[in-house]
C-alpha positions as CSV (number, residue, x, y, z in Angstrom):
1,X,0.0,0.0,0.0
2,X,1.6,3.4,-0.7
3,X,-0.3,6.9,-0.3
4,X,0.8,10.1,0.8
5,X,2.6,11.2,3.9
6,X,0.3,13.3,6.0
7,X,0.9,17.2,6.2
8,X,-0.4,17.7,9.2
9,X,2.1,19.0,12.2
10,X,1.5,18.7,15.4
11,X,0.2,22.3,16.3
12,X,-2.1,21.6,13.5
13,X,-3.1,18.3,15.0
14,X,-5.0,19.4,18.1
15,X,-7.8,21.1,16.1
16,X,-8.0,18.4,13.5
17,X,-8.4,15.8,15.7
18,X,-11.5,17.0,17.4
19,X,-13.5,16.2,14.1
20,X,-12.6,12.9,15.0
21,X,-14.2,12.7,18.8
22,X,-17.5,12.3,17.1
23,X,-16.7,9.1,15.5
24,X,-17.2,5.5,17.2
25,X,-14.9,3.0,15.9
26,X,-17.2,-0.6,15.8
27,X,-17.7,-2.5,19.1
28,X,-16.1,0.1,21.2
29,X,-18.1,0.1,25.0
30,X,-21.0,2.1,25.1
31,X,-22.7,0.0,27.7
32,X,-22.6,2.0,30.6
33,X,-25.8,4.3,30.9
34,X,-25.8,7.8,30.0
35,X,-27.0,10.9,32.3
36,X,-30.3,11.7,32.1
37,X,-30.8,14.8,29.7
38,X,-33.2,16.6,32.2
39,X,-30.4,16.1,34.8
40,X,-27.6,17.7,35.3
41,X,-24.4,15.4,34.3
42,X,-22.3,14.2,37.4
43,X,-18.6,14.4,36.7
44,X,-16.8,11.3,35.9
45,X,-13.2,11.0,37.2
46,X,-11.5,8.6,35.2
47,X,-8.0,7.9,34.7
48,X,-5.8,6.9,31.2
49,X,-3.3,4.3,30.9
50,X,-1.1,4.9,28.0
51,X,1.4,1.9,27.2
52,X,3.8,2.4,24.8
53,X,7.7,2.7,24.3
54,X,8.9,5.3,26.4
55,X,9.8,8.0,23.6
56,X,6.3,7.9,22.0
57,X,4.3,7.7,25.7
58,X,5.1,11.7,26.4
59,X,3.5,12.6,23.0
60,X,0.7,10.5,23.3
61,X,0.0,11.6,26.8
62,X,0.4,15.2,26.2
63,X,-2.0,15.5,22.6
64,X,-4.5,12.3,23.4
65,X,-7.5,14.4,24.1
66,X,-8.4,11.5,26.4
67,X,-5.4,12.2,28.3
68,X,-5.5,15.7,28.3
69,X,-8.7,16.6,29.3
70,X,-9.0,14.0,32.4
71,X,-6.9,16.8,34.4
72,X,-8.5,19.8,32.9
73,X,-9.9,22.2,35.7
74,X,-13.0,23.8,34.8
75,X,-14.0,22.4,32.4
76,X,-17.7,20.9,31.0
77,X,-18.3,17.8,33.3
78,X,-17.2,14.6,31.3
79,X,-20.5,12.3,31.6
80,X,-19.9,8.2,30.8
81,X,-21.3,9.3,27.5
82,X,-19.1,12.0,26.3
83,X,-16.2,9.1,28.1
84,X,-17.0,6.7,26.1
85,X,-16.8,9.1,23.0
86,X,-13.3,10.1,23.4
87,X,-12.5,6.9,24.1
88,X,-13.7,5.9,20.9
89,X,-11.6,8.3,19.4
90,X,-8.1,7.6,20.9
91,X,-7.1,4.6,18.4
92,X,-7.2,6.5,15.2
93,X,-6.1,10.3,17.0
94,X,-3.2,8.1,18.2
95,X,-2.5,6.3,14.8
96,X,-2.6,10.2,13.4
97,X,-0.1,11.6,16.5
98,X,2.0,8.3,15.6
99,X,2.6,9.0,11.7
100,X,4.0,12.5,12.4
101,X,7.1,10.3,14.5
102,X,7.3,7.9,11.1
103,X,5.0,5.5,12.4
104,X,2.3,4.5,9.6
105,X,1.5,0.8,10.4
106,X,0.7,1.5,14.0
107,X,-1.9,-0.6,16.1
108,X,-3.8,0.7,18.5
109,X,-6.1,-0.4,20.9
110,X,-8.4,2.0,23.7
111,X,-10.2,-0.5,26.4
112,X,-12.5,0.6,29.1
113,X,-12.1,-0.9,32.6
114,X,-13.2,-0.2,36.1
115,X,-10.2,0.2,38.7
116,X,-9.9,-1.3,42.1
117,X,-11.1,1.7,43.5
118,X,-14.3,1.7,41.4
119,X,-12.6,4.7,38.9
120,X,-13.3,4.0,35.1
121,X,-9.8,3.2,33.6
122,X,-9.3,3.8,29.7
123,X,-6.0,1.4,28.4
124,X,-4.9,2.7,24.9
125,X,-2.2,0.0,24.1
126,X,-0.3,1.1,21.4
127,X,1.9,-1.2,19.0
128,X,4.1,1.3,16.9
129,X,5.8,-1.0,14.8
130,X,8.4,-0.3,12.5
131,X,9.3,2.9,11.8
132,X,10.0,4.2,8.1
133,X,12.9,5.2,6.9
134,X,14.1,8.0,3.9
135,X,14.9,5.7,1.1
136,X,15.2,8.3,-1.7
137,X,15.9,12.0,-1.7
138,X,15.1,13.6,-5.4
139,X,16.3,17.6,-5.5
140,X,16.0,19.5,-8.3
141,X,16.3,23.4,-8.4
142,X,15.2,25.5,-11.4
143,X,15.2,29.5,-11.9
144,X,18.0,31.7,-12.3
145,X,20.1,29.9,-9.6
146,X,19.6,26.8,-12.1
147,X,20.1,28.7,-15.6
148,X,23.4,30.8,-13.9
149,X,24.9,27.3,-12.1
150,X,24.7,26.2,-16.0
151,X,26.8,29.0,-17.2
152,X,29.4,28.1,-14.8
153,X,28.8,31.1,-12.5
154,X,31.1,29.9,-9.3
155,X,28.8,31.8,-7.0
156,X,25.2,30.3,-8.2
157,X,26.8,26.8,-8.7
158,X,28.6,26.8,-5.3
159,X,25.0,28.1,-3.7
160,X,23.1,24.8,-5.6
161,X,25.5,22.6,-4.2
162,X,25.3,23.8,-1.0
163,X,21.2,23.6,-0.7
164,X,21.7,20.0,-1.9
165,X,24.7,18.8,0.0
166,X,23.2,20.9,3.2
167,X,19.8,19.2,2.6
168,X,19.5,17.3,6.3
169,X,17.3,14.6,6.1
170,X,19.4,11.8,4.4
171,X,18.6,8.7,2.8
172,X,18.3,5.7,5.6
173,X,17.2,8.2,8.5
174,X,14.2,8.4,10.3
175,X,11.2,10.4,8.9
176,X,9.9,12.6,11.4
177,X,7.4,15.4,10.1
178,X,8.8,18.1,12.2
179,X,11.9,17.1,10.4
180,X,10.4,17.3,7.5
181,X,9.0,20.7,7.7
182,X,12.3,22.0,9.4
183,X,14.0,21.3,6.6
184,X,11.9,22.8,4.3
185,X,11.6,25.7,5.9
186,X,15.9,26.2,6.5
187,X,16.6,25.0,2.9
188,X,13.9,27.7,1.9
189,X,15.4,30.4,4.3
190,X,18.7,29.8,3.1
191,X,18.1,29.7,-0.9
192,X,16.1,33.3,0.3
193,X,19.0,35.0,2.2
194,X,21.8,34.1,-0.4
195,X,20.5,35.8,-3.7
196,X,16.8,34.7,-3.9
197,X,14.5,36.5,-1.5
198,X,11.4,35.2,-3.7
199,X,12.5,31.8,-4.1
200,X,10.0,28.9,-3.3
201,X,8.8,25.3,-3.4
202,X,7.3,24.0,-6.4
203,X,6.8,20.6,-5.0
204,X,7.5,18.9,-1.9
205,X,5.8,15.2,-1.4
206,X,7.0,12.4,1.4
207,X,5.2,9.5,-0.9
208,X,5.2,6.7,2.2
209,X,5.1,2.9,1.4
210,X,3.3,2.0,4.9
211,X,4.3,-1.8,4.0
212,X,7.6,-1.6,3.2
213,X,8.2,1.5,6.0
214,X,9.8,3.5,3.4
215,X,9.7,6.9,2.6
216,X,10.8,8.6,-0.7
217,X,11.1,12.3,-1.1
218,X,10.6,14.4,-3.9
219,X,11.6,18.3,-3.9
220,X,11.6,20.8,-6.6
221,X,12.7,24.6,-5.7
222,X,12.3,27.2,-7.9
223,X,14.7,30.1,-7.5
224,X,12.8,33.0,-9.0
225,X,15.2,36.1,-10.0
226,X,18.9,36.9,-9.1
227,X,18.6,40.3,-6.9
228,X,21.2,42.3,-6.9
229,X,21.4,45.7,-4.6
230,X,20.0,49.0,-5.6
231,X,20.0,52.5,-4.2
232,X,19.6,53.3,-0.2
233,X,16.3,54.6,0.6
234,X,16.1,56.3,4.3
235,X,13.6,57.0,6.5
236,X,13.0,59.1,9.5
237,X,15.6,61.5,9.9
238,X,15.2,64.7,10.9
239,X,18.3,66.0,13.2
240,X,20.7,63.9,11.7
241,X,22.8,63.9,7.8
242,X,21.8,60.9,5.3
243,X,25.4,60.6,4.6
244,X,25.6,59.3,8.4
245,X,23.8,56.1,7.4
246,X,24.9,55.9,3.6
247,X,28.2,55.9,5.2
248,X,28.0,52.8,7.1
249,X,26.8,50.7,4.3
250,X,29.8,48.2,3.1
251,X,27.9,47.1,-0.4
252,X,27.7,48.3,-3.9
253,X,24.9,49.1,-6.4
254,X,24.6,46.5,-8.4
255,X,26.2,43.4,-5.5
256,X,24.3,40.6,-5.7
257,X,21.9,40.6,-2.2
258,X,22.8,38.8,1.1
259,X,20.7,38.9,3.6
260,X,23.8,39.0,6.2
261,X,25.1,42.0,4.3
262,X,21.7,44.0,5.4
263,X,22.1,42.8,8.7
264,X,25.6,43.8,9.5
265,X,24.2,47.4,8.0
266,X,21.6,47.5,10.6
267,X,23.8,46.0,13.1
268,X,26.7,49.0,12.9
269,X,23.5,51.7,12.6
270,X,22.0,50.1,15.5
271,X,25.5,50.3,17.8
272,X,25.9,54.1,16.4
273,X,24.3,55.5,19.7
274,X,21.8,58.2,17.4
275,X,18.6,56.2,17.1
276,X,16.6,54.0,19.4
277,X,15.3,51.3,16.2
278,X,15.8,50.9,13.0
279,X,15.6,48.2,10.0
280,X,17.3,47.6,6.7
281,X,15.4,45.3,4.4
282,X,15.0,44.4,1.0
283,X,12.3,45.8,-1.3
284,X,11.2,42.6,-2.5
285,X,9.1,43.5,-5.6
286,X,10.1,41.4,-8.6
287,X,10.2,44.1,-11.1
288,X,12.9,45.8,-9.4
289,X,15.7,42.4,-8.9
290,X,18.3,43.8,-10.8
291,X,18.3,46.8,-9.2
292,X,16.6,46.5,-5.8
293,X,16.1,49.4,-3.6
294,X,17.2,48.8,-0.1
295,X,15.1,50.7,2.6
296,X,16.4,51.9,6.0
297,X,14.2,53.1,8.4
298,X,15.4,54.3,11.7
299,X,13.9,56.2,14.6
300,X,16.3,59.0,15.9
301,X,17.0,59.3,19.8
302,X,16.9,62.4,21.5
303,X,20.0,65.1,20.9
304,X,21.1,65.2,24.7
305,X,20.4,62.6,27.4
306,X,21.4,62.2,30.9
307,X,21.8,59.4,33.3
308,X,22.3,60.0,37.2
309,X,23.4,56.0,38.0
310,X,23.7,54.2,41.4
311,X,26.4,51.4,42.1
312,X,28.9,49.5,43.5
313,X,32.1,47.3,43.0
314,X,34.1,45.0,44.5
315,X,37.0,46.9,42.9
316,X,36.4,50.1,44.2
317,X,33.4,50.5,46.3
318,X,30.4,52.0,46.4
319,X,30.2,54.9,43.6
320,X,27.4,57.3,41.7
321,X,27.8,58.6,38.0
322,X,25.9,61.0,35.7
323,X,26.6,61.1,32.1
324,X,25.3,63.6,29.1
325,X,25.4,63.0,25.8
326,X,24.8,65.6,22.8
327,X,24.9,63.4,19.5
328,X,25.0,66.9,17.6
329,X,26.6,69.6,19.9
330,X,26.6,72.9,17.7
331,X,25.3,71.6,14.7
332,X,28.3,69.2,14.3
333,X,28.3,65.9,12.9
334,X,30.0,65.0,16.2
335,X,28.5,63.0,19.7
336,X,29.9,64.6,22.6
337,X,29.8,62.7,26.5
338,X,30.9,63.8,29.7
339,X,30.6,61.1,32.5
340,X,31.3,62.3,36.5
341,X,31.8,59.0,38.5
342,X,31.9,60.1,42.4
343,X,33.2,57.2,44.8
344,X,34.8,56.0,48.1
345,X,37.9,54.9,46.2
346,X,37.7,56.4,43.1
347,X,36.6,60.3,41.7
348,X,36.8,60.5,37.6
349,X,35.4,62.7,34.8
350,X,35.6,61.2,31.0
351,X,34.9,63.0,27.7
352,X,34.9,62.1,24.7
353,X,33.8,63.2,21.2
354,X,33.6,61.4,18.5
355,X,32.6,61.8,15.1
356,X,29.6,61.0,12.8
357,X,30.8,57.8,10.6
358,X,33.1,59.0,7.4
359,X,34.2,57.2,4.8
360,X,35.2,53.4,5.6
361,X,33.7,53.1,9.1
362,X,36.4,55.4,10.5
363,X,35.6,57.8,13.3
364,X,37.7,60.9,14.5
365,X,38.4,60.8,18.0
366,X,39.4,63.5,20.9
367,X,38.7,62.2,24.3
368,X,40.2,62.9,27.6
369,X,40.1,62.1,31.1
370,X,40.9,62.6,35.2
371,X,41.3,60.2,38.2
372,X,42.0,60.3,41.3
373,X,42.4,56.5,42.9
374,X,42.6,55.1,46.1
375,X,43.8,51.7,46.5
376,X,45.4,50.1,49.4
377,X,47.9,52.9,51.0
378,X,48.6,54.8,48.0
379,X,46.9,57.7,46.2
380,X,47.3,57.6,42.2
381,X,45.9,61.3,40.7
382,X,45.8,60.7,36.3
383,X,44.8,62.3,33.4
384,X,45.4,61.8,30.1
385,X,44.6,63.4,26.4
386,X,44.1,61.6,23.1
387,X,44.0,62.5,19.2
388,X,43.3,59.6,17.0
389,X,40.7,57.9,14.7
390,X,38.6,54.7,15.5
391,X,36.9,51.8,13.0
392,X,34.4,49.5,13.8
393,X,34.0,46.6,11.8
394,X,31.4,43.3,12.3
395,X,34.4,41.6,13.8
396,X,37.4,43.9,14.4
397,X,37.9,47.2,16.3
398,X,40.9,49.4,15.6
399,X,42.1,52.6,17.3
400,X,45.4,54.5,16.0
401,X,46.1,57.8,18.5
402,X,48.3,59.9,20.2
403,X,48.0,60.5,23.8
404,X,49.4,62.5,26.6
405,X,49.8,60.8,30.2
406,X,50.1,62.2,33.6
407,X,50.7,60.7,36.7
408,X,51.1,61.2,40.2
409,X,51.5,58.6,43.0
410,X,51.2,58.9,46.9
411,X,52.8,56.0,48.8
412,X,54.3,55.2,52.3
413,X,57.5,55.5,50.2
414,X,56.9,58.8,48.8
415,X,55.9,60.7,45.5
416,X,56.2,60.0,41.9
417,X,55.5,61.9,39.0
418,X,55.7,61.4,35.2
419,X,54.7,62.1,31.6
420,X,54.8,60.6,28.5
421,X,54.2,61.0,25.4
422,X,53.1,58.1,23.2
423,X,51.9,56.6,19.6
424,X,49.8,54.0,20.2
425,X,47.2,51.2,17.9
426,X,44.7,48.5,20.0
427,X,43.0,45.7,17.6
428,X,40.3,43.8,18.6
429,X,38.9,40.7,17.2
430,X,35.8,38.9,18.3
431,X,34.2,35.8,16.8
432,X,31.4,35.3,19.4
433,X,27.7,33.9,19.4
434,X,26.6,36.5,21.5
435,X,28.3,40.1,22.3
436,X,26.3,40.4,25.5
437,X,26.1,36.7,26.7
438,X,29.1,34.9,25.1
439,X,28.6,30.9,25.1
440,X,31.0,30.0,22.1
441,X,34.1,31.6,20.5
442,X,36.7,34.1,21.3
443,X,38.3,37.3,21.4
444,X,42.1,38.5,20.7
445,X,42.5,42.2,22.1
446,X,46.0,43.8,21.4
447,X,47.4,46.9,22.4
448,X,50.9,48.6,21.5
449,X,52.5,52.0,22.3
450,X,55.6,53.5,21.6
451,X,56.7,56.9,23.3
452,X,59.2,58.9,25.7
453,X,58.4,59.6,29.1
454,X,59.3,62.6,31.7
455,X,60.0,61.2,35.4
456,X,60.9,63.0,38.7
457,X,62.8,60.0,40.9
458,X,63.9,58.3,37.7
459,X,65.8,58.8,33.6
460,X,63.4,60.2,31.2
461,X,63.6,58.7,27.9
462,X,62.2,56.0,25.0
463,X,59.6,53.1,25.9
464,X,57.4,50.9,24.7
465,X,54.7,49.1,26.2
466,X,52.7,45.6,24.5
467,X,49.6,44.6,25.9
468,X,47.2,40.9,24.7
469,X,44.5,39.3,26.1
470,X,43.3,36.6,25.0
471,X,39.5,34.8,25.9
472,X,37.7,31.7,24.8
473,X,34.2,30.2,25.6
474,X,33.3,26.7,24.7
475,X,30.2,24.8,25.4
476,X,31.1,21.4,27.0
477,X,27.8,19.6,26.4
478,X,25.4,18.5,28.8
479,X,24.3,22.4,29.6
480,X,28.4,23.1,31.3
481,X,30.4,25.8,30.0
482,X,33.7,27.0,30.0
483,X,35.5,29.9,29.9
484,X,38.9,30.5,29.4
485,X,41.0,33.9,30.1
486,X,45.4,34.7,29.4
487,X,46.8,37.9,29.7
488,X,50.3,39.6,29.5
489,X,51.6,42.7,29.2
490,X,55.6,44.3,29.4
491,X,57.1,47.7,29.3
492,X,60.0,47.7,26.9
493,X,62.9,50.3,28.4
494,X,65.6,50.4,30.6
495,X,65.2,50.1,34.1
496,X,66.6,53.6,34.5
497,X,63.8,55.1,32.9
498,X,60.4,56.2,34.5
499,X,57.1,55.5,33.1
500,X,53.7,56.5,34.1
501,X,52.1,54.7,36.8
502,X,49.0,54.3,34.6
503,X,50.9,52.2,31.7
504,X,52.5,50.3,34.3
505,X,50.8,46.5,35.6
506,X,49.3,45.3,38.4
507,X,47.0,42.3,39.0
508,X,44.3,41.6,41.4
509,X,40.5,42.1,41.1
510,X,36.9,41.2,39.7
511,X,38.7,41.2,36.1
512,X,42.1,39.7,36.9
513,X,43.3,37.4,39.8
514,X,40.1,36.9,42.6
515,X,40.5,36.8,45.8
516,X,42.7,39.6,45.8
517,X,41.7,43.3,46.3
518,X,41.8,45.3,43.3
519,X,45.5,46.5,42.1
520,X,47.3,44.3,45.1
521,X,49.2,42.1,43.4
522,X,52.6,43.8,42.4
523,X,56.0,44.3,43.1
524,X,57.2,45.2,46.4
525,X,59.3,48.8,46.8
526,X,60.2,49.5,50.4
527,X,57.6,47.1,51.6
528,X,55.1,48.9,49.7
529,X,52.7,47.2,46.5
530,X,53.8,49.3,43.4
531,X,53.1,48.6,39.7
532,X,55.5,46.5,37.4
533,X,56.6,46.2,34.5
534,X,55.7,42.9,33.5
535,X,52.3,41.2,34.4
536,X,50.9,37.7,33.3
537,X,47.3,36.7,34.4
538,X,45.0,33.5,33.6
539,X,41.2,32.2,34.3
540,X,39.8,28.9,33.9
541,X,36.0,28.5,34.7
542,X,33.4,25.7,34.5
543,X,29.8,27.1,34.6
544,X,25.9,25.7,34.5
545,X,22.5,26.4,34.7
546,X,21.5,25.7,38.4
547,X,18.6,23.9,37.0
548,X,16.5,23.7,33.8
549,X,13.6,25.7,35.5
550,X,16.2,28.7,35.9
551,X,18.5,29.1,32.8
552,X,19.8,32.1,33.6
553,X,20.8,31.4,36.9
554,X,24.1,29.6,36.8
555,X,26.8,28.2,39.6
556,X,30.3,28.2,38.5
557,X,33.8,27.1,40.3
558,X,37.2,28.7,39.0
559,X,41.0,29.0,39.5
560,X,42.6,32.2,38.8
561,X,46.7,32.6,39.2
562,X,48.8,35.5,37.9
563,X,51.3,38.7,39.1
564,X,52.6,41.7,38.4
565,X,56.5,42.1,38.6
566,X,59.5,44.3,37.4
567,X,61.5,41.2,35.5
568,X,59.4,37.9,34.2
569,X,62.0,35.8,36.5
570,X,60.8,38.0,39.8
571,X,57.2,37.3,38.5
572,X,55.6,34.6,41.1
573,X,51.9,33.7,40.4
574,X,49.7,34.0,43.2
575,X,46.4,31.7,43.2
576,X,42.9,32.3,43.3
577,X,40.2,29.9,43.4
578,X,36.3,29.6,44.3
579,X,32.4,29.4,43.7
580,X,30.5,31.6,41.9
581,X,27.0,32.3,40.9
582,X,26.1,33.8,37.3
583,X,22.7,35.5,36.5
584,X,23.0,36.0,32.2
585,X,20.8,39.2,32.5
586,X,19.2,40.6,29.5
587,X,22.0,43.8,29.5
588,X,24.7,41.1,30.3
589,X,26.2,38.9,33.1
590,X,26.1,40.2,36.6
591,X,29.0,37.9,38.4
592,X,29.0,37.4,42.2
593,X,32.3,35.1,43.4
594,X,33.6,34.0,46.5
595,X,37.2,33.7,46.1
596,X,40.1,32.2,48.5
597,X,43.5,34.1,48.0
598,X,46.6,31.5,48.6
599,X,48.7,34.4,49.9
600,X,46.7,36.5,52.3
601,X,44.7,33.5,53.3
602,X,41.0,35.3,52.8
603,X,38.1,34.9,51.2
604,X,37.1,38.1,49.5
605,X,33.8,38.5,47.7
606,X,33.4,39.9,44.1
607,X,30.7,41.6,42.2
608,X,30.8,42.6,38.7
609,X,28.3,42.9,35.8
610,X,29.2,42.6,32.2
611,X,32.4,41.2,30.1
612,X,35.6,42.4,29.3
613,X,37.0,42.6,25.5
C-alpha cells in the first residue's frame, strides 16, 4: 500500500483531531448508561493508561484528548457518555499523532475498565511498529540559480551545491514530520538570504510505502530572479545627515543581495548610539531584482540625554555617576559625553567626542580624562589626552592615537610623578555567538605604544609598552560551559627610565586574579605594592545552569593565578580559586564570586556585571 505522507504537524493536529471525537470505531463500550438529559451530568473521574515505548508515551500523553482533558480544571463535566466518545476516538487520534514520528503501520487499541477503586480506567495499548525510513531523496532546483549554475557562475553553482549537499534529512534516517517541515523551511530560508528572496517550493511530497516503512522524497525549488542591490532609501531623519547612514553601508549598487550583508548594516546603525530602532530590508518587488532598492528606516533618539546611575564594586566601592550625551553639539556631525563618577575609592570625569561615521567606518576621535584613585595605602591622581581615529567593523575594532599621560602617585615610600608622550594602535577581534552573553568563540584584544616619558625619581627617555589578552568560551555539552582567560603585558625600556604609573601593571581584582583586592598584586618597593613592569594573568572556569527551570541562573567554580613584577624571572603567580553564581541578564552577566586568595589567606567577595573585550 503506498499513499501520501500526512501534512499535518503537530500544532495543527490538536484542532483536526477534534473532528474525529464524534466518530465511534465498531464494538467500542458504550454499555454503561448515559445521564439523564433533564439532569444535570455528574462528573466522571476517570484515569488513562497509555502503554507504549517510552519515547512515544510523552507525545501521546500530552495531545491524546483522552489524556488531556482527564486533568483539565474547569472544564464541562465529562459524563460516561461524552467518556465513552473520546475513548472511541483515541485509536485513530493516536494512529494520526503516531505518523508525524514515522510510524504508519501503527496498532492501537483504547479499552474501558473499572479500577480497584471503582474509577473508570481507559488502556490505549499502542503497537508502533516499524518505523519508516528515507529511502530516496530527489532535489531538483530550477530558476535563475539553475540557468546561472549552468553557465558556470562559481557563486550560483557553489549556492546549488550547498542547498543539496546541506539538505538534512538523508537517505536511511528516520522520517519525522517536524523534520520534514524543518528542513523545508531552513533550505527555503537559506536559498532566500543568499540571492533569492522570492524563491519557493514548487513541490514537496513524502510519498510513504506504509508496508515496506519506506519513505521517498521528492523536492523541486524554484529560485525565482537573481537580486542584486540598488539604491539606499532612508527613512526618519530629521536631526541627523543621510550621509551618516549611507556611510556605514559596506555594499555596492549592483552586488548581488545577502541577507547577512543588510544585517551587518543594521547591526553597525544600530550600535551608532543616534537612534533608538531601526531596520534595513530588502524591497522585494520582482520588477525591481536587478536593481533593488534597499530601505532603512530608523527612529532617531533624542539630541542630549542624561543618566544619574547608582552602584557598586568589589573593585572600588560603592560609587554614583551621571553622564550627558549631545549626539550633535553645535550643529556638528559629532556625539559629545561627559561622565562624572563620584566614589569611596575612586573620583573621575571622561569626555569624549567622537565623530559622525566617514568614509570606511572610520571615526575621529578626541577624548580625555581625570582620576583620582585610592587603592590600598597609595593615592594615584591621572589624566590623560588623546587625538586619534577609530573603526568598527562586524568583527574587528581598531584605534590609531596619540595620547598625553600624567601621573602622580602617593605612597608610604613617597611621591612619583611622570609624563609621557606616546603613539599607540589597539585591535580587537571577536568571533562570538553573542556580544552580550558569550557561550561560544573568542576574542584577541592587542594593544601597543611606543613613546618617551618625563620622570621626577627616575631617567626620562624612549619606551614601549605591549599589551594581549586573550578569551575563549566553549560549550562542553550536557548544559556546562567553559571559559577560558590569558593575559600579558611588558614595558620595553631600561630600568633607568620612568614610566607613568597608569601604563605600568598590576593584578588583582573582579577582572584579573580573585581573591585579591583590586591592584594588590605587584612588586614590592620598600615594603610597599607598586606597579610592574611585566604582568601575566589567567582564568579557567566551568559554569551551569543551576537547574532547567532557571536558565539564567548559573553556579560556576574557578581558578585564577597570575602577578605583576619588574623582571618575568621575579614574576611569582599568586592563586585564586572559588564558587561563583552567574545571573546572564538581559544587558549582560552580573557575576558574584567567593574567592580564596593563597597568599593572604581570605576569602574576598566579588561583584561585577558585564564582560571584558
Amino acid at each position: 500500500m503506498t499513499r501520501a505522507a500526512p501534512a499535518l504537524l503537530l500544532a495543527g493536529l490538536l484542532c483536526g483531531c477534534a473532528a474525529l471525537q464524534g466518530e465511534h470505531e465498531p464494538g467500542a463500550d458504550t454499555a454503561a448508561p448515559a445521564a439523564s438529559a433533564a439532569s444535570s451530568p455528574a462528573r466522571a473521574p476517570y484515569r488513562v493508561e497509555v502503554i507504549a515505548p517510552e519515547q512515544l508515551r510523552a507525545l501521546l500523553t500530552d495531545y491524546l484528548d483522552l489524556a488531556r482533558f482527564q486533568n483539565a480544571p474547569d472544564t464541562e463535566a465529562i459524563d460516561a457518555g461524552e467518556l465513552a466518545r473520546l475513548a472511541a476516538a483515541a485509536p485513530a487520534q493516536a494512529r494520526t499523532l503516531l505518523e508525524t514520528e514515522g510510524y504508519f503501520a501503527a496498532q492501537v487499541q483504547a479499552t474501558r475498565l473499572t479500577g480497584s477503586d471503582g474509577q473508570p480506567v481507559v488502556r490505549v495499548l499502542v503497537d508502533p511498529g516499524p518505523r519508516s525510513v528515507i529511502t530516496q531523496v530527489d532535489f531538483t532546483v530550477d530558476g535563475e540559480l539553475q540557468t546561472l549554475a549552468d553557465k558556470l557562475d562559481e557563486d550560483a553553482a557553489a549556492l546549488r551545491t550547498s542547498l543539496r549537499r546541506g539538505w538534512p534529512l538523508r537517505p536511511g534516517e528516520p522520517f519525522r514530520q517536524a523534520a520534514w517541515a524543518s528542513a523545508k523551511t531552513g533550505t527555503l530560508a537559506q536559498a532566500r538570504a543568499e540571492g533569492y528572496p522570492a524563491a519557493a517550493w514548487t513541490q514537496t511530497q513524502a510519498q510513504v510505502d506504509a508496508e515496506q516503512h519506506q519513505v521517498a522524497l521528492t523536492l523541486a525549488l524554484d529560485s525565482g530572479a537573481l537580486y542584486r542591490l540598488g539604491e539606499i532609501r532612508v527613512e526618519g531623519l530629521e536631526r541627523y545627515d543621510e550621509s551618516t547612514v549611507r556611510r556605514l553601508s559596506t555594499f555596492a549598487a549592483g552586488q548581488p543581495y545577502n541577507e547577512k550583508l543588510l544585517l551587518d548594516y543594521q547591526e553597525r546603525i544600530q550600535k551608532l548610539g543616534l537612534f533608538d530602532s531601526a531596520t534595513v530590508e530588502l524591497d522585494p518587488d520582482p520588477k525591481t531584482s536587478a536593481a533593488a532598492p534597499v530601505r532603512v528606516r530608523v527612529h532617531e533618539l533624542t539630541s542630549q540625554q542624561a543618566t544619574v546611575g547608582v552602584g557598586i564594586s568589589a573593585n572600588t566601592g560603592p560609587r554614583v555617576t551621571l553622564e550627558h550625551r549631545h549626539r550633535r553639539p553645535f550643529g556638528m556631525n559629532w556625539v559629545a559625553t561627559n561622565k562624572f563618577e563620584f566614589g569611596s575609592l575612586i573620583k573621575s570625569w571622561t569626555g569624549e567626542l567622537i565623530s559622525h561615521p566617514l568614509e570606511g567606518l572610520y571615526r575621529n576621535l578626541l577624548a580625555g580624562n581625570a582620576e583620582r584613585l585610592r587603592s590600598g595605602e597609595e593615592i594615584r591622581t591621572s589624566w590623560t589626552a588623546r587625538l586619534g581615529r577609530t573603526q568598527d567593523t562586524q568583527r574587528i575594532e581598531r584605534t590609531y592615537f596619540a595620547e598625553l599621560t600624567h601621573a602622580r602617585v602617593d605612597n608610604p615610600a613617597g611621591r612619583t610623578r611622570s609624563e609621557a608622550l606616546t603613539a599607540n594602535y589597539h585591535w580587537i577581534y571577536r568571533d562570538l555567538d553573542s556580544i552580550l552573553l558569550p557561550t561560544d568563540g573568542y576574542t584577541v584584544s592587542l594593544q601597543s605604544a611606543a613613546g618617551r616619558s618625563r620622570n621626577s625619581t627616575l631617567d626620562n627617555g624612549p619606551f614601549g609598552r605591549g599589551y594581549g589578552r586573550y578569551t575563549l568560551y566553549r560549550p562542553l555539552g550536557r548544559a556546562w560551559y567553559a571559559s577560558l582567560r590569558l593575559e600579558a603585558g611588558q614595558i620595553i625600556a631600561s630600568d633607568a627610565v620612568g614610566v607613568p604609573d597608569t601604563l605600568l601593571f598590576r593584578a588583582g581584582g573582579d577582572d584579573s586574579v580573585r581573591g585579591y583586592a583590586y591592584r594588590t598584586l605587584g612588586p614590592l618597593v620598600d615594603g610597599v605594592v607598586s606597579s610592574g613592569r611585566v604582568m601575566a594573568t589567567g582564568s579557567a572556569e566551568i559554569a551551569r545552569p543551576i537547574s532547567d527551570s532557571m536558565p539564567s541562573l548559573w553556579w560556576a567554580v574557578f581558578a585564577d593565578a597570575g602577578n605583576a613584577a619588574n623582571h618575568w624571572k621575579d614574576l611569582a603567580p599568586a592563586w585564586g580559586y572559588g564558587l561563583g553564581l552567574r545571573w546572564r541578564s538581559p544587558v549582560g552577566p552580573l557575576r558574584v564570586d567567593l574567592a580564596y586568595g593563597e597568599e593572604v589567606r581570605k576569602v574576598r567577595l566579588h561583584l561585577s556585571v558585564g564582560i571584558a573585550f
